[in-house]
C-alpha positions in Angstrom: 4.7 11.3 -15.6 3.8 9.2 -18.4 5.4 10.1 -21.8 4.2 9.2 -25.1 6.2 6.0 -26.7 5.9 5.3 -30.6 5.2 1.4 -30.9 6.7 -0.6 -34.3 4.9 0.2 -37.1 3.6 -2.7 -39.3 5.9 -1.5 -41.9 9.8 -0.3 -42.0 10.8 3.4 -41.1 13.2 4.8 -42.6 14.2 8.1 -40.3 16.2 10.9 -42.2 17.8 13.0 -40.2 19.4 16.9 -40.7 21.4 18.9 -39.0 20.5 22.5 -40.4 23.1 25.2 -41.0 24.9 24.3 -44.3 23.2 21.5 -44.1 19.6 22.3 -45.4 20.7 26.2 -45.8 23.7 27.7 -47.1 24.3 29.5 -43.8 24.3 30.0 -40.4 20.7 31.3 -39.5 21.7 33.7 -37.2 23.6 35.6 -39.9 20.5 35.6 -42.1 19.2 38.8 -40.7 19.5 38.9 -36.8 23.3 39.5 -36.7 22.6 42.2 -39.0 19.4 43.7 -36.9 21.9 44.1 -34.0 24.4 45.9 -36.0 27.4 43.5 -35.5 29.7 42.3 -38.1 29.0 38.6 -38.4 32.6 37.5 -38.0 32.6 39.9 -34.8 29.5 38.3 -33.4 30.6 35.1 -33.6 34.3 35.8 -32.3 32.7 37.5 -29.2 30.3 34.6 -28.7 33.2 32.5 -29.0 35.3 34.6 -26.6 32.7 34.7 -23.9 32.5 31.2 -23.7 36.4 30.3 -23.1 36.6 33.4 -21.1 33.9 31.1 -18.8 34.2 27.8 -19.7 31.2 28.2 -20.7 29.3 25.8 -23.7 29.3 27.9 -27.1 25.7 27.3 -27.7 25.1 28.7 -24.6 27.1 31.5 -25.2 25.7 32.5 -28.3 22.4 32.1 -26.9 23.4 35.4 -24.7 24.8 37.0 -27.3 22.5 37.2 -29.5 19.8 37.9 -25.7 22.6 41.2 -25.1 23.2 42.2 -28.4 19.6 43.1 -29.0 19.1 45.2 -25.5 18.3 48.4 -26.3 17.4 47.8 -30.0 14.7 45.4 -29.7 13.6 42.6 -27.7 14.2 39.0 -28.1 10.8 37.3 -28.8 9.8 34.1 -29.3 7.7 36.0 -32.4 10.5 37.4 -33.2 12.6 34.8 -34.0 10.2 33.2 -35.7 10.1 36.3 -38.1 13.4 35.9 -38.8 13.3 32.0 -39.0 11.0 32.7 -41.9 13.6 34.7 -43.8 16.4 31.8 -43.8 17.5 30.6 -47.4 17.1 26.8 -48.0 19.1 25.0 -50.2 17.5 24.4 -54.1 15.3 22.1 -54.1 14.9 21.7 -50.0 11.1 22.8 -50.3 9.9 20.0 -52.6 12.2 17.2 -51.2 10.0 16.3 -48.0 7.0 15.1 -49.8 8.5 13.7 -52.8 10.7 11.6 -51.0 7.8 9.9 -48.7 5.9 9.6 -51.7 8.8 7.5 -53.1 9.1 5.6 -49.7 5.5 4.7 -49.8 5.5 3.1 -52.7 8.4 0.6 -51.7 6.3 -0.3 -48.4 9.0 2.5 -46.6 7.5 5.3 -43.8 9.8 7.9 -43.8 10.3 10.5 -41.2 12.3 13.7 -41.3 14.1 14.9 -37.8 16.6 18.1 -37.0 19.2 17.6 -35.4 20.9 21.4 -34.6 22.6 23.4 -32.8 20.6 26.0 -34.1 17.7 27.6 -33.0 14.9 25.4 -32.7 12.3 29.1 -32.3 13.9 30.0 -35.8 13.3 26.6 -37.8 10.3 27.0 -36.8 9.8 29.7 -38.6 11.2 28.1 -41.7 8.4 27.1 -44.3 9.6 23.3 -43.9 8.9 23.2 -40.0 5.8 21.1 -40.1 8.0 18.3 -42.8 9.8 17.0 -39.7 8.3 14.7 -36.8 10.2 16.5 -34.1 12.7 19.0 -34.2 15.4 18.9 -31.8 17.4 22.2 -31.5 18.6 24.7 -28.8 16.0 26.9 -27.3 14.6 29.6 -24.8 12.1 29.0 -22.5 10.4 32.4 -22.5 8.0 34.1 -20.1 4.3 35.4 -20.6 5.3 37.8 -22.7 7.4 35.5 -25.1 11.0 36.9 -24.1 13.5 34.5 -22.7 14.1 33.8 -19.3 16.6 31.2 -19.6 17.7 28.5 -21.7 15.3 25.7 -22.0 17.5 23.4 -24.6 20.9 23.2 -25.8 22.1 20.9 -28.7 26.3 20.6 -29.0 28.2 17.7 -31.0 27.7 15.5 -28.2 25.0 15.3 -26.8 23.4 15.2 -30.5 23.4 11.4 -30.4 21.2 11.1 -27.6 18.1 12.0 -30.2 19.6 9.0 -32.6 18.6 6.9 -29.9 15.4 8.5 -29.0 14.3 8.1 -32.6 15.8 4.5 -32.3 13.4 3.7 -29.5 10.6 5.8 -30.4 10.8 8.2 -27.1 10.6 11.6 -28.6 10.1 13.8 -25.4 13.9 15.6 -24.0 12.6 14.2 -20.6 11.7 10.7 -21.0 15.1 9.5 -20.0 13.7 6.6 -18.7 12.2 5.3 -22.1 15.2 5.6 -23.8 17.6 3.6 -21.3 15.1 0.8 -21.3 16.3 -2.1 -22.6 14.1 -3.2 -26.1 14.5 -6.3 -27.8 16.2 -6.0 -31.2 12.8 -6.9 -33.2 10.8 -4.8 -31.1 13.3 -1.6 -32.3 10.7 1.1 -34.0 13.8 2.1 -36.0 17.1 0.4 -36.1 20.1 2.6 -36.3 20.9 0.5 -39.6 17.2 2.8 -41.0 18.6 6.0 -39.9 20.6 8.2 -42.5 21.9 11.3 -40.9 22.9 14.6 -43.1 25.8 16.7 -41.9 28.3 19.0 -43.1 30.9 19.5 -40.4 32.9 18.5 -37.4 29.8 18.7 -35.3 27.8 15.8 -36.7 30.9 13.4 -36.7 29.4 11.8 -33.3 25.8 11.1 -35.3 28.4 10.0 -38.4 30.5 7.6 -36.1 27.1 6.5 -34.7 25.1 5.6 -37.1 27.9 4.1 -39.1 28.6 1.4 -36.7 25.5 0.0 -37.0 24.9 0.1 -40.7 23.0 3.3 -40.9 24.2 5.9 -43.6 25.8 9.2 -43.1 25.6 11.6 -45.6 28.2 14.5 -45.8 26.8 17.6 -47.7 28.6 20.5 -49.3 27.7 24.3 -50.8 27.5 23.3 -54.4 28.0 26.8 -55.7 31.0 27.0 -53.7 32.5 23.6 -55.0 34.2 23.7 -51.6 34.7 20.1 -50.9 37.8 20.1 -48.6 35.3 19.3 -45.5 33.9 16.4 -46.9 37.2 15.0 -48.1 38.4 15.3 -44.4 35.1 13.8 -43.3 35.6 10.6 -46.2 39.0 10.4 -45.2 38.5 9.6 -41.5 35.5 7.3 -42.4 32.9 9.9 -40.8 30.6 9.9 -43.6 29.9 6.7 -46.3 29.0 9.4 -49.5 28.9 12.7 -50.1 26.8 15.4 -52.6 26.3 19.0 -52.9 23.4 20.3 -51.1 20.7 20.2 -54.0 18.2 18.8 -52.8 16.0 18.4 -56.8 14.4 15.6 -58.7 17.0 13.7 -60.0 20.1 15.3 -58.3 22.7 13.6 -56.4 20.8 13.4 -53.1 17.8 12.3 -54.5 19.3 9.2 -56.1 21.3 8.5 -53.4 18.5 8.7 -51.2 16.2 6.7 -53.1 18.4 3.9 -53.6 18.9 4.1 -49.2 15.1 4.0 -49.8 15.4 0.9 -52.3 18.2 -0.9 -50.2 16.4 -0.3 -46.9 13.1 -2.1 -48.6 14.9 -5.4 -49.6 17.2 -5.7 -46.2 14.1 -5.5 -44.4 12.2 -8.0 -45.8 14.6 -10.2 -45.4 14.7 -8.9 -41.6 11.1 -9.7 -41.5 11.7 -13.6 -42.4 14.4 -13.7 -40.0 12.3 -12.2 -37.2 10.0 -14.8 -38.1 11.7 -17.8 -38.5 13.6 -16.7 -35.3 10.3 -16.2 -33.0 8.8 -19.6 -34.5 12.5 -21.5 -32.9 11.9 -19.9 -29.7 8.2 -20.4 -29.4 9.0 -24.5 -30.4 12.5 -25.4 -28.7 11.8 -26.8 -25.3 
C-alpha cells in the first residue's frame, strides 16, 4: 500500500506539539461529563479502571477504554456520535481558542509554517469533538474502531507514555499514517528532514510526556511544561525542571501577550534565525560534495 509522505517544504516548519488533558484543558476529558453520565464518582472510575488493569496486566488506556464501554451498558450506548457530543462540552484553557491562528499568523511572517499535532492518551473521538479539532494537522490519540452503527467493536488505537514518541518521529519524517512503519524507519538524510526534532516544541504537564520531553530535548527541540494557573500548583513542573524533563515552564494561558505566547514566539524568532543559517550550511555543504573529487 502506498501511504502519503510530506516532502520538505521550501520553508522551515516549526511543529508544536500538545498532549491534552491539563495540557490544553484543565481536566481529564472523561470527567467532563461522561463519568458523570454513568453515575460513577470520578475518583471511583478511575480507581476501578486502574484496578482492572493490574488485576490483568493489562495497559491502562486500555482499561479505561472498557470502562468507560461497561459503565455505560444499560444506560446508554457508546457512540462514536456520542463521544463527540461530549468532546464538545470539554473546557479549554483561556485563551486555547485564539492561540492556533494567531500563532501561525506570527510564524508566517518570520518565513516559519507552523503545524499543531496531539499527542494523547485521551480520546481521539472526543477531541474531535472539541471546537479546536480542525487547528491540528493530525491528531494522534486512543480510539475505537466502531461498527456500522458507530458503537465500538474494539480498540483501534492506544497512545501510553511510550509509545508517544513514535508520532515525534512520524512528524520528524513527514509519515503521518499509524501504519506506515516503513516510512518512518527509512533512513533520510539530515537536510532532507521535513522537520528536525531541533523544530519540534512539545507541551506537557506530567509524567507521561517525559519520553516526548527526554526526546525532543536531546536534539535541541524545546519542551514545554504547563501548569493549572488558577491552581498555582507548580510542584509537577518543579519535579519535571529538576530532572531536566522540560527547558521552561508557564501556566496554561494560552492569550496575547501571556507567558506562552512570548515564549512561543521567541521559539518562533529563534527557530527563524538558526535556520537560516542551516540553510547556508546545507548549501555550502552540497556545493563541497557536488565539487570534491
Amino acid at each position: 500500500m502506498q501511504y502519503e509522505r510530506l516532502k520538505k517544504e521550501a520553508q522551515p516548519v516549526l511543529a508544536l506539539c500538545y498532549d491534552f488533558d491539563r495540557t490544553l484543558s484543565p481536566y481529564d476529558m472523561q470527567a467532563q461529563g461522561f463519568i458523570q453520565s454513568v453515575g460513577e464518582d470520578v475518583g471511583e472510575f478511575w480507581q476501578q479502571s486502574n484496578k482492572l488493569a493490574i488485576e490483568n496486566d493489562m495497559d491502562m488506556n486500555l482499561a479505561y477504554m472498557l470502562t468507560m464501554v461497561k459503565k455505560a451498558k444499560g444506560k446508554f450506548y457508546v457512540t462514536k456520535k456520542a463521544l463527540a457530543e461530549y468532546g464538545a462540552k470539554i473546557e479549554l484553557y483561556r485563551g486555547v481558542e485564539g492561540w492556533f491562528e494567531r500563532i501561525n499568523a506570527y510564524g508566517k511572517e518570520r518565513g516559519i509554517i507552523i503545524e499543531h499535532y496531539i499527542i494523547s492518551s485521551g480520546l481521539k473521538e472526543m477531541i474531535e469533538g472539541t471546537p479546536i479539532a480542525g487547528q491540528f494537522k493530525k491528531i494522534y490519540a486512543s480510539a475505537f474502531m466502531y461498527d456500522e452503527d458507530g458503537v465500538p467493536e474494539w480498540p483501534a488505537q492506544t497512545i501510553n507514555y511510550t509509545n508517544k514518541t513514535q508520532f515525534l518521529f512520524r512528524i520528524e519524517k513527514g509519515c503521518l499514517d499509524i501504519n506506515d512503519h516503513e516510512g518512518v524507519n527509512e533512513y533520510i538524510p539530515p537536510e532532507n528532514i521535513r522537520v528536525p526534532l531541533r523544530n519540534i516544541v512539545y507541551f506537557g504537564d506530567s509524567d507521561t510526556d517525559i519520553p516526548c520531553m527526554k526526546l525532543v530535548n536531546s536534539y535541541g527541540g524545546h519542551s514545554i511544561g504547563v501548569y493549572n494557573s488558577e491552581s498555582g500548583n507548580k510542584a509537577k513542573v518543579y519535579d519535571l525542571m529538576k530532572n531536566n524533563r522540560i527547558r521552561y515552564f508557564a501556566p496554561a494561558d494560552y492569550s496575547e501577550g501571556g507567558e506562552i505566547d512570548g515564549l512561543v514566539k521567541a521559539i518562533i524568532d529563534k527557530t527563524a534565525a538558526y535556520e537560516k543559517l542551516e540553510a547556508k550550511h546545507v548549501a555550502d555543504l552540497l556545493e563541497t560534495r557536488k565539487n570534491i573529487k
